[in-house]
C-alpha positions in Angstrom: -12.1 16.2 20.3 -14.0 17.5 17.8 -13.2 16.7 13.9 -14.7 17.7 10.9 -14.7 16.6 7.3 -14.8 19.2 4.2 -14.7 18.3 0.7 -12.9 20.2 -1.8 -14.1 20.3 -5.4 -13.6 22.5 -8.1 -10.4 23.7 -6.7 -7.6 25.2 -9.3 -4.0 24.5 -9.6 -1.6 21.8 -7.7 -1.5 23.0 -4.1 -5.7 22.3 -4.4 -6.2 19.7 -6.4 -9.2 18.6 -7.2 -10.9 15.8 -5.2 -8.5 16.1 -2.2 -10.2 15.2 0.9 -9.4 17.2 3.8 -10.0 16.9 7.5 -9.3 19.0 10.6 -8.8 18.2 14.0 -8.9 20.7 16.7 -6.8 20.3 19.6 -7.3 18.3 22.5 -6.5 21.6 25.2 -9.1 23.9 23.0 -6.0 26.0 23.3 -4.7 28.1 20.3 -2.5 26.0 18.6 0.3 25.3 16.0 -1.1 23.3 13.2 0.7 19.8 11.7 -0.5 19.8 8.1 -0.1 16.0 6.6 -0.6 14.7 3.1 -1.1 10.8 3.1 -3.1 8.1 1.4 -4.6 6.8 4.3 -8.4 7.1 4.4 -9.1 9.2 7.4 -10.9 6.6 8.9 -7.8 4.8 9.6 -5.8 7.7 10.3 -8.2 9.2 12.9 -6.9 7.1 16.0 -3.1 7.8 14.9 -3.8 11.9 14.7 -6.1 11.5 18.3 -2.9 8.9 19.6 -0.5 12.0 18.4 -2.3 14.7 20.0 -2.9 12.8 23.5 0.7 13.6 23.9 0.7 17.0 22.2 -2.7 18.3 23.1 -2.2 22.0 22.1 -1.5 20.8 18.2 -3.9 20.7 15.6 -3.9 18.4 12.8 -4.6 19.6 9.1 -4.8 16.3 7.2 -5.4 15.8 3.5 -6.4 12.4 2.2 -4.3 12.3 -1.8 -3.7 10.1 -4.6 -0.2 9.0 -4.3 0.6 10.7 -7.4 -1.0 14.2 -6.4 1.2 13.9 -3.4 4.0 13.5 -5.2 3.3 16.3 -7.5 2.3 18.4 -4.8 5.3 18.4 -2.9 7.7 19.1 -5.9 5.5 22.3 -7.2 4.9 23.7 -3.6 8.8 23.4 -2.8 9.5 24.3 -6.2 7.7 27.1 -6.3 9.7 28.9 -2.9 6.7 28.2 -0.8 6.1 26.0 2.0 4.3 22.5 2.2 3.5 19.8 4.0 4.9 19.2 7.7 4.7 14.7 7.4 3.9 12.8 3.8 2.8 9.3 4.4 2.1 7.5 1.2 1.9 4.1 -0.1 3.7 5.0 -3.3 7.0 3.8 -1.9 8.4 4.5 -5.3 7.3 8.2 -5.8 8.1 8.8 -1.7 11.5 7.5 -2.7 11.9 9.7 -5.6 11.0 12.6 -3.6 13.7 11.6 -0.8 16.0 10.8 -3.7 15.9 14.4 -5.4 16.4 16.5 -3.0 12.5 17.0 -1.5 12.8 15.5 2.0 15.5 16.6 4.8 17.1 13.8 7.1 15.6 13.7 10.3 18.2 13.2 12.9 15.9 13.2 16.0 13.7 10.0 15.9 14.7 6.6 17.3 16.1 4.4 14.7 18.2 1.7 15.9 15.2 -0.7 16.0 14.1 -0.2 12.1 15.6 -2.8 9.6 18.7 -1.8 7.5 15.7 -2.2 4.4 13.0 0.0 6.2 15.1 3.0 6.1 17.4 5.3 3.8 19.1 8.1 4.2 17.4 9.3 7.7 14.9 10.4 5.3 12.4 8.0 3.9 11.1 5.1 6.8 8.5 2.5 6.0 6.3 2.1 8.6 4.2 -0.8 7.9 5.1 -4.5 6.4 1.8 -5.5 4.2 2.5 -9.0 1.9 0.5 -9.2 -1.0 -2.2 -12.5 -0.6 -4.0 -14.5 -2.2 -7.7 -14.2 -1.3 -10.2 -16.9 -1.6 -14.0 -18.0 -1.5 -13.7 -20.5 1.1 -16.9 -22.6 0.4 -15.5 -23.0 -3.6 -12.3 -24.5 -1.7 -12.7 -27.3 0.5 -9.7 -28.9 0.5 -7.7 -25.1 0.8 -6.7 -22.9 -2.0 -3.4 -23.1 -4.1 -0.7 -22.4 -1.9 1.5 -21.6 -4.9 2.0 -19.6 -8.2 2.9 -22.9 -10.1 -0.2 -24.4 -8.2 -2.2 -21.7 -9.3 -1.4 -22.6 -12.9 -2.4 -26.0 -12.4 -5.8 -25.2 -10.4 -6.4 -22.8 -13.8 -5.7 -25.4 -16.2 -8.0 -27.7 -14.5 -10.8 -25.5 -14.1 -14.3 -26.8 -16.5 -14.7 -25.2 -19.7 -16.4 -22.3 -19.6 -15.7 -21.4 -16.1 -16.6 -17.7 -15.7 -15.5 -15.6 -12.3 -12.2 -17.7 -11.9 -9.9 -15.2 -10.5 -9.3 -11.0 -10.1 -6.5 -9.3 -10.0 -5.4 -5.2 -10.3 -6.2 -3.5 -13.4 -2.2 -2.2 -13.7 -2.6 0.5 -15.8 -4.5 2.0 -13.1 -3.1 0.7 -9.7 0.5 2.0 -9.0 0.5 -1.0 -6.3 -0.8 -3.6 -9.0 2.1 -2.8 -11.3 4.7 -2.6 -8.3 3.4 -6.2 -7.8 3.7 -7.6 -11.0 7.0 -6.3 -11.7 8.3 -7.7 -8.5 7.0 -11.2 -9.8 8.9 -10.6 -13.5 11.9 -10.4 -11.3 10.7 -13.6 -9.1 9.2 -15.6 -10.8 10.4 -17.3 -14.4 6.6 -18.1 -15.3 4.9 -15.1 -14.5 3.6 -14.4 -18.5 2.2 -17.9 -18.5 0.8 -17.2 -15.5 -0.6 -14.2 -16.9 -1.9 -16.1 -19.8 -3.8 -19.0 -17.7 -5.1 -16.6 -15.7 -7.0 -14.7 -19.1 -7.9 -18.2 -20.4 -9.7 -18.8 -17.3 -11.9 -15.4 -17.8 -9.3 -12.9 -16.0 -11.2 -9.7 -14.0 -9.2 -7.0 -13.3 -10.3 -3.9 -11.0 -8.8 -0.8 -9.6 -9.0 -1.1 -6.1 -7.8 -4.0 -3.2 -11.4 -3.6 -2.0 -13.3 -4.4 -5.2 -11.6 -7.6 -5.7 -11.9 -8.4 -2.0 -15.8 -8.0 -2.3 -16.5 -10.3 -4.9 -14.7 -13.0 -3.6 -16.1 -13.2 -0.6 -19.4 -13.1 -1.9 -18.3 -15.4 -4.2 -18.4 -13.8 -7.8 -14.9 -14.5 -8.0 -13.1 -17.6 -6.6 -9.8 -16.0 -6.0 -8.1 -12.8 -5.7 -4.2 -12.5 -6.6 -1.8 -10.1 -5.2 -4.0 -8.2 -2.6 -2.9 -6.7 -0.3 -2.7 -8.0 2.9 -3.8 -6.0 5.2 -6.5 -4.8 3.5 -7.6 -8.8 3.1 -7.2 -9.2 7.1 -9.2 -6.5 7.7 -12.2 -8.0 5.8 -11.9 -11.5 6.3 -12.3 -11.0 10.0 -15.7 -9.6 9.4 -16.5 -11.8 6.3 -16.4 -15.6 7.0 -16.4 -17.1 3.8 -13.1 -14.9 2.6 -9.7 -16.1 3.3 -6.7 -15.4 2.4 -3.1 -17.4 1.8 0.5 -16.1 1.9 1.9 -18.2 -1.4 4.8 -20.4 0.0 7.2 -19.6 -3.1 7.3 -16.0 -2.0 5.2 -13.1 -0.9 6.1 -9.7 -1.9 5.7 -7.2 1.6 5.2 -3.5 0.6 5.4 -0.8 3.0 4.1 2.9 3.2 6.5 5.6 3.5 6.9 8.6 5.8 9.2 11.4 5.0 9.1 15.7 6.2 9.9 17.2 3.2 12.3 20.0 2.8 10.1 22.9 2.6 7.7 21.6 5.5 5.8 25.0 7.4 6.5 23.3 10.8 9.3 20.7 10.0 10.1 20.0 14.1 6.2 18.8 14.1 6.4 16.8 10.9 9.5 15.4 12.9 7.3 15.2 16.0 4.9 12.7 14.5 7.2 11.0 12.5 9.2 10.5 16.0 5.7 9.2 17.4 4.5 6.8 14.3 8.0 5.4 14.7 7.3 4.7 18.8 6.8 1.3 20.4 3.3 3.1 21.2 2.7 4.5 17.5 3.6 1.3 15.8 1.4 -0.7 18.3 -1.6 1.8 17.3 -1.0 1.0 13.8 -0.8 -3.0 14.5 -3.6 -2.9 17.0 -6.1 -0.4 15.6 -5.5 0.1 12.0 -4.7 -3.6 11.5 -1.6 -2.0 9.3 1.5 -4.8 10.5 4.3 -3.0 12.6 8.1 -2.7 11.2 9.7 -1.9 14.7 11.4 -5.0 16.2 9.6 -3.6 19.6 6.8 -4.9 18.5 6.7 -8.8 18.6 2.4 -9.3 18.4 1.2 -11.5 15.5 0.5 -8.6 13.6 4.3 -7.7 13.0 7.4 -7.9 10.7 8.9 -9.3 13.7 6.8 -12.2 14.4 5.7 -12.8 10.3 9.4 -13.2 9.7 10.3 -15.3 12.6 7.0 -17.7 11.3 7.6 -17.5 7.7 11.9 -16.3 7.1 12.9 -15.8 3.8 9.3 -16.8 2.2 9.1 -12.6 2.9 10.3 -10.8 0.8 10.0 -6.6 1.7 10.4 -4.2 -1.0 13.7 -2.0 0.3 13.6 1.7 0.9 16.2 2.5 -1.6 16.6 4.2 -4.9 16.7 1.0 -6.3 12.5 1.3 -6.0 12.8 4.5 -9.1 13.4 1.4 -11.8 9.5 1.3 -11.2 9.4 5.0 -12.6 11.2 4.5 -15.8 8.9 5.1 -18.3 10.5 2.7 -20.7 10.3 -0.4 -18.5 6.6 0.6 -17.6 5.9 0.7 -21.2 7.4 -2.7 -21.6 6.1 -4.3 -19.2 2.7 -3.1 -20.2 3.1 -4.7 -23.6 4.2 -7.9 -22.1 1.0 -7.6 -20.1 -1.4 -6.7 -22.9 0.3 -9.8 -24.8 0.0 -12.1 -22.6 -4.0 -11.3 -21.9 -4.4 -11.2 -25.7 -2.9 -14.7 -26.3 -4.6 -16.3 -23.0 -7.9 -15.0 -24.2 -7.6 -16.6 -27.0 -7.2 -19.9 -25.8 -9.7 -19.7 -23.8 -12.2 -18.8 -26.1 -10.6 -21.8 -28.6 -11.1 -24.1 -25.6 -15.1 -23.0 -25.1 -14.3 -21.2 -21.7 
């Protein structure tokens, strides 16, 4: 199969935004084909063996995929269905809230046709947004700075900051949440979770807090040891690395782990909405869900699939220490402009004042 890469830049207006990635794949037969036209967040890197998985089975399809911001998508699919036209046949983001406001307005249609009597009641709403994937937010850790093992817990990460020398620079990382979606869902999950998350917060600052944009910048200086430890990373992302990186590991805290999920829906105005069911259908298999557990690394919802690298098996280890983010409108409190700016405050405030005591203590 042959696949080729184009970048788009410089294009106007919100069906071409600028920046958008997008990759073709040709089909399998070298027949004429219909084309499945996806918008997702996954790098196309990860999504190549899904699409090549997909067309095995449906070799006279070819694939039109477009790597987005989770935002763009969003705003994509509202102005292209807004505007009477057509869109995408599949949306997979990791923006569970924005998929779910999509779903919730009006922007997906139920699909009726795929297999879901294996998907948890919280994986699913509506027959029209699914998670996919079950991905806990980790801790991440230079393992040569931690002999004895890391903190296992928030309240142990407070004391492990408290005892830290003064002056202690590169203590920990985190997401820069005013620009990480997926940093911000995380936090406010622990203000609901957690009664000491703003002293948290503030230990963290006094202790030299980094914050970054990205799972993978974090990731990299921990294990090359700029930074000590990494909160709130996403899993996956951290197994990914720390099988190739010896000196990174990576804990699931034993008070509670947050599990996020990315979200598949066909939205209502799809060009080919029976092959943005198709693949749906397929991601959903026992065989799609093993390619995203085997291949991608990304951890398999459907209780099909027991390997070690599944909600299955991670919940039978670990029970209630999991604690998945619902499809469910209940994810659009996340959107609310007022709490965001709230929380925001909160977060500035609690950096200010930890800052501060670290400077008055000579870190």
């Amino acid at each position: 199969m042959f696949w080729r890469g184009v970048f788009l830049a410089g294009l106007v207006g919100a069906a071409s935004p600028a920046g958008a990635e997008l990759f073709l794949f040709d089909p399998p037969s070298g027949r004429t084909a219909r084309e499945l036209t996806v918008y997702s967040t996954l790098d196309e890197g990860l999504a190549a063996p899904l699409i090549r998985a997909f067309q095995e089975e449906n070799p006279d399809v070819a694939v039109r995929y477009e790597d987005l911001l989770t935002g763009v998508i969003r705003d994509r699919v509202r102005a292209e269905t807004d505007g009477q036209g057509e869109t995408a046949d599949f949306v997979f983001s990791s923006g569970m809230d924005l998929q779910m406001s999509l779903a919730n307005d009006g922007y997906a249609r139920p699909v009726l046709s795929v297999r879901s009597r294996d998907w948890p009641d919280w994986a699913q709403w509506q027959n029209k947004a699914y998670a996919l994937t079950f991905e806990p937010a980790v801790l991440v850790y230079h393992r040569p700075s931690f002999p004895d093992g890391p903190p296992q817990s928030r309240l142990a990460l407070m004391d492990w900051l408290s005892q830290a020398p003064r002056g202690a620079t590169g203590l920990i990382g985190t997401y820069d949440i005013t620009r990480s979606a997926l940093g911000y869902l995380f936090l406010a999950r622990d203000e609901e979770r957690f009664a000491d998350v703003w002293d948290m917060i503030r230990a963290m600052a006094a202790g030299g807090l980094e914050v970054f944009p990205t799972s993978q910048d974090i990731i990299e200086r921990v294990a090359d040891g700029r930074l000590k430890l990494g909160y709130n990373i996403l899993g996956s992302y951290a197994a990914d690395q720390a099988r190739l990186q010896p000196e990174l590991g990576l804990v699931l805290l034993r008070d509670y782990t947050v599990v996020v999920s990315r979200v598949a829906l066909v939205p209502r105005a799809a060009r080919n909405p029976d092959l943005g069911e198709a693949f749906l259908g397929f991601l959903m298999s026992r065989e799609g869900q093993e390619v995203l557990s085997r291949k991608l690394r990304l951890p398999a919802v459907s209780l099909e699939v027991s390997d070690a690298n599944s909600a299955r098996m991670m919940q039978a280890v670990l029970g209630e220490q999991l604690q998945p983010v619902g499809v469910s409108p209940g994810l659009l409190v996340y959107l609310d402009q007022a709490k965001r700016k709230r929380l925001l405050r909160r977060w500035d405030s609690a950096i200010r004042e930890g800052t501060l005591v670290g400077g008055m203590s000579g870190r």
